[in-house]
NUDREN-146597 format. One line per 10 residues: their letters; for each residue x, y, z of N, C-alpha, C, CB. Coordinates in nm, 2 decimals. Last residue first. Glycine has a CB too. Layout:
a = X Y Z X Y Z X Y Z X Y Z  ...
This chain:
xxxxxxxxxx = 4.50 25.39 14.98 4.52 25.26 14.93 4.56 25.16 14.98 4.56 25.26 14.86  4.25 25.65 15.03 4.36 25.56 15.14 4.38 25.43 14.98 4.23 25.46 15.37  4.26 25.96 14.82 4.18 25.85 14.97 4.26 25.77 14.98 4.03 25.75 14.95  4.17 26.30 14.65 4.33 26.16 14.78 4.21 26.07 14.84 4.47 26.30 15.00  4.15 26.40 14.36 4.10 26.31 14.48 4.20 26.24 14.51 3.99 26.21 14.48  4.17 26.71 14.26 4.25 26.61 14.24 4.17 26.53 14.39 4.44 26.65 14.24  4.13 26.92 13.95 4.03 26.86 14.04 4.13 26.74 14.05 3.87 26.83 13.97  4.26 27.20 13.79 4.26 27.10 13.81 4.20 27.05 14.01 4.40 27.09 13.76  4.25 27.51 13.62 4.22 27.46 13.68 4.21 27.28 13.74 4.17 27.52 13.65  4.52 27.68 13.48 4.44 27.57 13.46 4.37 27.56 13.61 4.53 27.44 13.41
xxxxxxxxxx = 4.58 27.97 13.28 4.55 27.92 13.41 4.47 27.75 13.38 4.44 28.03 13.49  4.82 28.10 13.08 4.70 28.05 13.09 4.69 28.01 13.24 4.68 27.94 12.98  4.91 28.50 13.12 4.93 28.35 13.11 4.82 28.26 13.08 4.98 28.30 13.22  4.81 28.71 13.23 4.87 28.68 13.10 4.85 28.58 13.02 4.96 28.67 13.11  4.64 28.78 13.50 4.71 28.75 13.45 4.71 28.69 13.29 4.72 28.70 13.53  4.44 28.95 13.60 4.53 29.04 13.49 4.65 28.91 13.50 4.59 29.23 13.55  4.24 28.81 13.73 4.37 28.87 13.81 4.48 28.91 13.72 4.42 28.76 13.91  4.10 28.76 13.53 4.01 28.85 13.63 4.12 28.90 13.74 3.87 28.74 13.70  4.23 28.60 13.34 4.24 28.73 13.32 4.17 28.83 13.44 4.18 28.76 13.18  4.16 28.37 13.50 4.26 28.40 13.55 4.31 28.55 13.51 4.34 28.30 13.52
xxxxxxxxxx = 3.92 28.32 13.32 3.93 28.34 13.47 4.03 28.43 13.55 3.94 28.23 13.52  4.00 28.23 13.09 3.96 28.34 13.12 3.92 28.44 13.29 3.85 28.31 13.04  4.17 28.01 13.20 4.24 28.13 13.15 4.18 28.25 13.12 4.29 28.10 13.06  4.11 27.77 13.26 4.04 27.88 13.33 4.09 28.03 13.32 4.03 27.85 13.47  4.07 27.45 13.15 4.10 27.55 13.09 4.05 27.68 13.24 4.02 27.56 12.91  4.07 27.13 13.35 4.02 27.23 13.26 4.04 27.41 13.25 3.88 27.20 13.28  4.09 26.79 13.49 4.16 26.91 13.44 4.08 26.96 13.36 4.29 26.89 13.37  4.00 26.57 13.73 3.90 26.64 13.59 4.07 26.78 13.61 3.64 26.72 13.64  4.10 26.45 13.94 4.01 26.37 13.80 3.92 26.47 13.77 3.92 26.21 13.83  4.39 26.25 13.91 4.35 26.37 13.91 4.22 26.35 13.86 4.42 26.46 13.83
xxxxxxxxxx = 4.48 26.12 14.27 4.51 26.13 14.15 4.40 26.23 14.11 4.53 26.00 14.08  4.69 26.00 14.53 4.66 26.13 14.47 4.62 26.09 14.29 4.81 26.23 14.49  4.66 25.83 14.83 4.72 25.83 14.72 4.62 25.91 14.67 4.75 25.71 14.66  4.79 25.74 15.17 4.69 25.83 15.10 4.78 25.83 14.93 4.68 26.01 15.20  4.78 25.40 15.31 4.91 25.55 15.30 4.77 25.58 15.20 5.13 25.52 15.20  4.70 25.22 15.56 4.68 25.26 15.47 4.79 25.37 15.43 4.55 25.29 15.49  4.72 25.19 15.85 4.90 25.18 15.80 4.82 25.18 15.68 5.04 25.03 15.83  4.51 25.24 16.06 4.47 25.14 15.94 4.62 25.15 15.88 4.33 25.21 15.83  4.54 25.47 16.27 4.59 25.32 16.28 4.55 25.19 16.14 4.52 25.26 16.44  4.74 25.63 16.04 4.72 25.53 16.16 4.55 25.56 16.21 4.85 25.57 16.31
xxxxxxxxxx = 4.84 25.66 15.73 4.73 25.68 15.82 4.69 25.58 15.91 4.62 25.72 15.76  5.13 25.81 15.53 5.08 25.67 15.65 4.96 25.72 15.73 5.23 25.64 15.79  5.13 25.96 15.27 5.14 25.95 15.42 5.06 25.82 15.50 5.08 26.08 15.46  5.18 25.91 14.96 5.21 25.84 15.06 5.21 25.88 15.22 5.30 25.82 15.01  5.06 26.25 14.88 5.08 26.12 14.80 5.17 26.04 14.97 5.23 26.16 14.61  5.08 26.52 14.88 4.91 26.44 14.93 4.96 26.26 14.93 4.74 26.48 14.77  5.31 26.69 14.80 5.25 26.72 14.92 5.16 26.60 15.00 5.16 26.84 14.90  5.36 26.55 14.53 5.49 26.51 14.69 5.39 26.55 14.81 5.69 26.64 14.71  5.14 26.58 14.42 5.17 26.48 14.43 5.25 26.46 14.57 5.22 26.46 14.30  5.15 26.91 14.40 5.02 26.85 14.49 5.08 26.68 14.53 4.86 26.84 14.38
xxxxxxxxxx = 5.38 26.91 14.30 5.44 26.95 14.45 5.24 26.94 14.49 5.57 27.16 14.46  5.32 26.86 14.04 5.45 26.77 14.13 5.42 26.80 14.25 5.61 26.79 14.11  5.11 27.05 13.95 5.08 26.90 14.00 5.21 26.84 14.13 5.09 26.80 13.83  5.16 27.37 14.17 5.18 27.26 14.04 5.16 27.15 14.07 5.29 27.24 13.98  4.98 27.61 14.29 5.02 27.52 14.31 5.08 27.41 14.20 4.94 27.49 14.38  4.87 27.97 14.32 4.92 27.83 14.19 4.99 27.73 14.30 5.08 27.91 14.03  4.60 28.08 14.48 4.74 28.05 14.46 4.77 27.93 14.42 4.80 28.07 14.56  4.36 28.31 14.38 4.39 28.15 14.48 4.56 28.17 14.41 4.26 27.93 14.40  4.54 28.51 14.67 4.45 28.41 14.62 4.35 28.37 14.51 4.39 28.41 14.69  4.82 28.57 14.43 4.71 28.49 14.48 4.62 28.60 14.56 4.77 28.34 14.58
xxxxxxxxxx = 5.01 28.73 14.36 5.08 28.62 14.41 4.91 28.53 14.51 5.25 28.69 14.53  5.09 28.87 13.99 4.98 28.80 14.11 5.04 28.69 14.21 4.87 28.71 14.03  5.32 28.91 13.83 5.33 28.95 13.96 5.19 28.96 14.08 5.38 29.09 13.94  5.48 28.57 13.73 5.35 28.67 13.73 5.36 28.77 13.84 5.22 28.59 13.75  5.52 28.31 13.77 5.68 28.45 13.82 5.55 28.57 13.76 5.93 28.44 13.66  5.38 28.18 13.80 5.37 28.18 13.92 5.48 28.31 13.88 5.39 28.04 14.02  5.16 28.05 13.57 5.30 28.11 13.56 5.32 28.20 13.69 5.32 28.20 13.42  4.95 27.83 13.73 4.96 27.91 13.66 5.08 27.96 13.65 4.89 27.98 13.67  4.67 27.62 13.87 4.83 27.64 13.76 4.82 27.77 13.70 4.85 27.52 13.61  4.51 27.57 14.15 4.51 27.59 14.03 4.66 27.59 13.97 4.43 27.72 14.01
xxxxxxxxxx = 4.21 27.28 14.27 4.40 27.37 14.27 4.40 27.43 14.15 4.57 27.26 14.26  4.01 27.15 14.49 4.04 27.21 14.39 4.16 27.29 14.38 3.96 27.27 14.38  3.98 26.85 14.63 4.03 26.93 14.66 4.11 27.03 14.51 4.10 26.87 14.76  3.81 26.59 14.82 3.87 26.59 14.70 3.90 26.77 14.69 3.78 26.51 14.57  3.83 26.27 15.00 3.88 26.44 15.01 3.93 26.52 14.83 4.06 26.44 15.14  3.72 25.97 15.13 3.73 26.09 15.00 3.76 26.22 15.04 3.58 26.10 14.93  3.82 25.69 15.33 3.74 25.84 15.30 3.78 25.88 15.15 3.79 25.99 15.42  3.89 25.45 15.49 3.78 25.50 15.42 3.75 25.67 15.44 3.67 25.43 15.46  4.06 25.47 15.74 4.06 25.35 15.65 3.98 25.37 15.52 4.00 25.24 15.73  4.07 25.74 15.88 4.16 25.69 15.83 4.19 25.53 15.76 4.21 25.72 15.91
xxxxxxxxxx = 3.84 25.96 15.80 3.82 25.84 15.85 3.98 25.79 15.80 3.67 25.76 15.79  4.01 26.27 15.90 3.92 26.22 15.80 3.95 26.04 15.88 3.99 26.26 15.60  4.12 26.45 16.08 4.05 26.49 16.05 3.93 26.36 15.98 4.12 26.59 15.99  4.43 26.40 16.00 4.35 26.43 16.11 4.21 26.43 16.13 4.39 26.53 16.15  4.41 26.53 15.72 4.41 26.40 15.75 4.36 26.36 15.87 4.52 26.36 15.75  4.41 26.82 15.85 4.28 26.71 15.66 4.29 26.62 15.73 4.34 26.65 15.44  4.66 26.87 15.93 4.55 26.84 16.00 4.41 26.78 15.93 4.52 26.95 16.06  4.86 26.79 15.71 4.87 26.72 15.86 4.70 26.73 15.92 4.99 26.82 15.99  4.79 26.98 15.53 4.78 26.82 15.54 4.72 26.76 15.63 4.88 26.74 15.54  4.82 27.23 15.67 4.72 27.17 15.65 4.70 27.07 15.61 4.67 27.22 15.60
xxxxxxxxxx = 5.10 27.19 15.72 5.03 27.20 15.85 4.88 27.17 15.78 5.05 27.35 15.94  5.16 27.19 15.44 5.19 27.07 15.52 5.12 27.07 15.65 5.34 27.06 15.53  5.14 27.49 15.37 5.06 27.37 15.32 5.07 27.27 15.41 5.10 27.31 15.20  5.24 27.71 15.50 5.14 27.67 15.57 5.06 27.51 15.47 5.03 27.83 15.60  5.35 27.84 15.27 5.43 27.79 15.39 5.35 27.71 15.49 5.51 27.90 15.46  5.17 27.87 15.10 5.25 27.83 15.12 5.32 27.72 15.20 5.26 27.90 15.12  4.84 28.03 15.25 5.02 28.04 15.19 5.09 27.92 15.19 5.14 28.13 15.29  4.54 27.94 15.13 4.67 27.94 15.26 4.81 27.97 15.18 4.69 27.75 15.35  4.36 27.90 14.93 4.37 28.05 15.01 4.50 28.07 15.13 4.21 28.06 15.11  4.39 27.65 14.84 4.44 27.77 14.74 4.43 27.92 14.79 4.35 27.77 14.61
xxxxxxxxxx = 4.25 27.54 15.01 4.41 27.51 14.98 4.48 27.63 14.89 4.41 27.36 14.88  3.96 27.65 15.02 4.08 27.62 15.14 4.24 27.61 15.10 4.04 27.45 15.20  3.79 27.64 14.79 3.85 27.73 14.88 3.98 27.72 14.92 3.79 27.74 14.97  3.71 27.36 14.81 3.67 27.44 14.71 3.75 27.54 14.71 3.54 27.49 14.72  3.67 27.10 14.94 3.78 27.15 14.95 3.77 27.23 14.83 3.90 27.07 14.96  3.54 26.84 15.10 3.52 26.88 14.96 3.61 27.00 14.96 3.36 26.90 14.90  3.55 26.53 15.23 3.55 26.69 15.24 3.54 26.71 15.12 3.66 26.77 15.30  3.40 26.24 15.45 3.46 26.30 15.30 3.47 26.46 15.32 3.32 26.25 15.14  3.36 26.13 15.70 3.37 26.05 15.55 3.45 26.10 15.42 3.22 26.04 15.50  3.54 26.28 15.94 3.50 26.27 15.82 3.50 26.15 15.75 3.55 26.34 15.76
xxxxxxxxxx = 3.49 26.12 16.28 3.55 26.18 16.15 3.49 26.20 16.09 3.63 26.15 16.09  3.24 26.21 16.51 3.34 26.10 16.45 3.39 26.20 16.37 3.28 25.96 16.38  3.06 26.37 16.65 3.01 26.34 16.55 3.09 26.21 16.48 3.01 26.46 16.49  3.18 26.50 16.89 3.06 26.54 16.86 2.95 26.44 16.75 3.08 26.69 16.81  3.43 26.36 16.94 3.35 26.40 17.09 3.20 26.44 17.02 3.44 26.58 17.19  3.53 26.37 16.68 3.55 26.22 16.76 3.44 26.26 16.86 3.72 26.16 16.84  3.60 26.62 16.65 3.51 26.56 16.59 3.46 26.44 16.63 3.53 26.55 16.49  3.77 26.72 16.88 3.61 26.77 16.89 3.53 26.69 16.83 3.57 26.90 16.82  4.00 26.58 16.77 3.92 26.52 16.90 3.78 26.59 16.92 4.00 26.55 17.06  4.11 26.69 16.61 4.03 26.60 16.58 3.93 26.55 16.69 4.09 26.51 16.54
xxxxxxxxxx = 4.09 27.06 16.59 4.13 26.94 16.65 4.05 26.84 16.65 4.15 26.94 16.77  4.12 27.38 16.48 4.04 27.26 16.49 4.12 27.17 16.59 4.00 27.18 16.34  4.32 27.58 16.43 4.33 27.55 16.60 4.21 27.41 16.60 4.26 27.73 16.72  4.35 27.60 16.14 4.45 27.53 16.24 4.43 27.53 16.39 4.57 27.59 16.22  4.07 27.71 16.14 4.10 27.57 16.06 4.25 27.52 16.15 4.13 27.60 15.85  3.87 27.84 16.31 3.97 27.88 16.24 4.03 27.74 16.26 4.06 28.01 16.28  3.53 27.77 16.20 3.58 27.83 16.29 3.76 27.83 16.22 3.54 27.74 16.44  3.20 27.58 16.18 3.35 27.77 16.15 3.39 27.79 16.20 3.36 27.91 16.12  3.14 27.30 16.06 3.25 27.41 16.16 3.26 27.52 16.12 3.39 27.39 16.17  2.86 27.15 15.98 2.91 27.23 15.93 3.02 27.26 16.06 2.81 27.34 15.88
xxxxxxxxx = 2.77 26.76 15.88 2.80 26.89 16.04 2.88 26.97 15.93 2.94 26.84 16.23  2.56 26.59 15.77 2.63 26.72 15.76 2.62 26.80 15.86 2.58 26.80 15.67  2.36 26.41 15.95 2.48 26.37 15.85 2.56 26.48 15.81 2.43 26.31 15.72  2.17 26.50 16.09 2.28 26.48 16.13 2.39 26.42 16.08 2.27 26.45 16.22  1.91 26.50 16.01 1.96 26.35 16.03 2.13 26.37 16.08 1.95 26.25 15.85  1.93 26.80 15.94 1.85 26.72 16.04 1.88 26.64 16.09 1.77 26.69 16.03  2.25 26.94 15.98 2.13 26.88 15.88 2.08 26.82 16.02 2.16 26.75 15.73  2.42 27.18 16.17 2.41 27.06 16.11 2.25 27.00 16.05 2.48 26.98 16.21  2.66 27.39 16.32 2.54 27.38 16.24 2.54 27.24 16.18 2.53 27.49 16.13
């Protein structure tokens, strides 16, 4: 699906079998994503495969990806979705990867933190919750 002018292509489809090459074949890369959902619905163990493919994915000299996370006291017996991530381990996950062919590396920073502890009572948790807004693009 896509806008008239063909500036907004929509996909649905399942996120780890994408491949960049469709986008290159239909439209090019991304300028930019926006990431509402996505990170905080994957396990875990599955982060770094989702890097790998974001990146894949995006203009590798120029882009914006910015991407919503939350905090919270993770020994809770909620184990998500969405699922707590902490700053350090958004930082080690998004922070310096090399994007060929520009040898740009991706850098992380935050830009908006805010309260969502009432929110987070909607999964009986306790604790507080934060919500945090973090943009990666190329430096």
């Amino acid at each position: 699906m896509q806008s008239e002018d063909s500036r907004l292509v929509v996909f649905a489809c399942d996120f780890f079998k994408m491949k960049a090459q469709l986008l290159l074949d239909l439209h090019g890369l991304c300028d930019a994503v926006y990431d509402r959902g996505a990170f905080e619905a994957i396990f875990e163990k599955d982060r770094k495969a989702y890097i790998q493919a974001i990146l894949s994915f995006l203009q590798p000299a120029d882009f914006r990806y910015i991407v919503n996370c939350f905090e919270y006291d993770e020994s809770e017996d909620f184990k998500g979705p969405p699922r707590a991530c902490p700053r350090a381990e958004m930082f080690q996950l998004f922070n310096g990867h090399t994007l060929q062919p520009s040898k740009l590396t991706t850098n992380t920073e935050i830009l908006s933190i805010d309260d969502y502890s009432d929110y987070g009572k909607k999964f009986n948790l306790q604790g507080s919750m934060t919500k945090i807004v973090y943009g990666i693009q190329p430096e």
